[in-house]
N, C-alpha and C positions, 0 to 999 in steps of 0.2 A: 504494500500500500504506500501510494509519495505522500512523500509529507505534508502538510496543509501551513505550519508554521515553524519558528523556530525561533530559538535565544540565540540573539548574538549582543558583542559589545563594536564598540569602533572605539579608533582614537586617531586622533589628528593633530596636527601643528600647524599653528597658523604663525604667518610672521609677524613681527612686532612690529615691524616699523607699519602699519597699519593703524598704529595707535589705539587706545582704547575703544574710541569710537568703532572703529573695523572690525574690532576683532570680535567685539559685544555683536556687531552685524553678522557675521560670517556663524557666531556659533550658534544664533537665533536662527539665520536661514536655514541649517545643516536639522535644527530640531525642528522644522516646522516640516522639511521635506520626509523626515523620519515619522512626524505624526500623523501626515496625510496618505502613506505611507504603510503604517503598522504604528504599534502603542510604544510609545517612549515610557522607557524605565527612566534609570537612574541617570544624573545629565553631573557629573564631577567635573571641575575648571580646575586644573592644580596649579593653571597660571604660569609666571613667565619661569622658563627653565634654561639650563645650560646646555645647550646638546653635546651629546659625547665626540661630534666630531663635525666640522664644519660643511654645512650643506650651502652652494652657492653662495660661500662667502658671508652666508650668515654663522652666530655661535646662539642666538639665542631663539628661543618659540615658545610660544603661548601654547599648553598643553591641553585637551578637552576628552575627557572619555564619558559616552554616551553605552546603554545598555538599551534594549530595546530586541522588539519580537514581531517578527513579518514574517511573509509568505519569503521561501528560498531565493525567490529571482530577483527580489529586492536590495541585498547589499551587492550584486553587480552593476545595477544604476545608481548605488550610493555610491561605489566605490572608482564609478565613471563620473559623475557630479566634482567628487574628490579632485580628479584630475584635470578637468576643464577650469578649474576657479582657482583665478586669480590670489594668491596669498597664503594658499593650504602650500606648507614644505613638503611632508611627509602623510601617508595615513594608510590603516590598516584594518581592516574587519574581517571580524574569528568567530565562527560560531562558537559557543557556550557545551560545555559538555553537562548533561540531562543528570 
């Protein structure tokens, strides 16, 4: 039987230099397209960090991990969203083990 839904989490980096303003936009779009979407769980900002190693000449990223549960085909269009927008460094989504 396929599955009808599932747990996953994501997490992303956005850039700093986006400023607050940006960055409060970027992780408000990211949870609105996950609740139209599927059910947003838990939405964690752990804020600006040091990244372990430099991406494009940046050292630092704004950290966001979102949990949240949708149909399968759905973190491929998040994780294509991901890479279209402007200001995301890095991002990743992992299904959740049950």
């Amino acid at each position: 039987m396929a599955k009808v839904t599932g747990k996953y989490e994501t997490i992303f980096i956005a850039d700093t230099t986006l400023g607050d303003d940006g960055i409060a936009a970027l992780v408000a779009k990211f949870k609105a397209l996950i609740e139209a979407n599927g059910t947003l769980g838990e939405v964690v900002e752990w804020g600006k960090r040091h990244l372990a190693y430099p991406i494009d000449h940046k050292t630092e990223g704004y950290y966001t991990l979102i949990t949240f549960t949708s149909a399968p085909e759905f973190p491929a269009e998040l994780t294509r969203n991901y890479n279209i927008t402007d200001g995301v460094i890095r991002s990743i989504v992992v299904e959740q083990a049950e």
